[in-house]
C-alpha positions as CSV (number, residue, x, y, z in Angstrom):
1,X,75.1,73.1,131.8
2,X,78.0,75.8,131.4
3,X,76.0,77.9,129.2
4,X,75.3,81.7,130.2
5,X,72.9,83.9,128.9
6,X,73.5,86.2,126.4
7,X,73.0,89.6,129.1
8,X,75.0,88.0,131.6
9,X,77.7,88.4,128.5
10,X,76.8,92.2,128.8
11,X,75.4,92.0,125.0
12,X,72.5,94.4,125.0
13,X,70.4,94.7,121.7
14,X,72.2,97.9,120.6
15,X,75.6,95.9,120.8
16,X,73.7,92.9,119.1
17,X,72.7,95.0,116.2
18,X,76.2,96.5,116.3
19,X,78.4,93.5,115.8
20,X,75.5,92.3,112.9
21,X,76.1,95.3,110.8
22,X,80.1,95.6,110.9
23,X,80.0,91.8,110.1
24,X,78.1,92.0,107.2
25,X,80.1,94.9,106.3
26,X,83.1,92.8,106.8
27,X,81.7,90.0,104.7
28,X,80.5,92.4,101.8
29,X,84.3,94.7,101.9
30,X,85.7,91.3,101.6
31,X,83.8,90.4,98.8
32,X,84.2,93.5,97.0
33,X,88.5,93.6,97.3
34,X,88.6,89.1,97.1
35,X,89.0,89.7,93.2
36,X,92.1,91.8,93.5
37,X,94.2,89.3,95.9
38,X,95.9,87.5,93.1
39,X,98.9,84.8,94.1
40,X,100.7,86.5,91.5
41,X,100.2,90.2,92.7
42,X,100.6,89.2,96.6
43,X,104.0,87.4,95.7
44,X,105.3,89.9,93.0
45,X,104.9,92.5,95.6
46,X,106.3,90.5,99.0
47,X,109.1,89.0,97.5
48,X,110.0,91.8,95.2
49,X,112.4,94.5,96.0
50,X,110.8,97.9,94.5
51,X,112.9,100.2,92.9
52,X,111.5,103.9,94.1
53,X,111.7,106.3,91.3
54,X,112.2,110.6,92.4
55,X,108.7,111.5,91.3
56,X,107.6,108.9,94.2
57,X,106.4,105.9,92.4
58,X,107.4,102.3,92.9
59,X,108.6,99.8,90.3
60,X,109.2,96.2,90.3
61,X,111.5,94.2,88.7
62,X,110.3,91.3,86.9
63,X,112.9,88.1,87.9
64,X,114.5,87.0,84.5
């Protein structure tokens, strides 16, 4: 009863075919990086505060 059609949205085939491929490009970047989102690597690095060294690079304290 509420329901419009998809070109009174403005979604023309092009647009369609658009949001299909970044989706699935969505889906398959997620499932490539998924595997590197450890608890312990996401919590290490928000709670930690780094220590920046003078060549640039970043250390973290391990809490003891």
């Amino acid at each position: 009863m509420f329901a419009i059609s998809i070109q009174e949205m403005g979604l023309t085939p092009p647009t369609i075919i658009l949001i299909f491929v970044f989706g699935v490009l969505f889906l398959f970047s997620f499932a490539l990086t998924s595997k590197n989102m450890d608890t312990k690597g996401l919590l290490r690095v928000l709670y930690a505060k780094p220590l920046r060294k003078s060549d640039g690079s970043v250390e973290y304290r391990n809490k003891e």
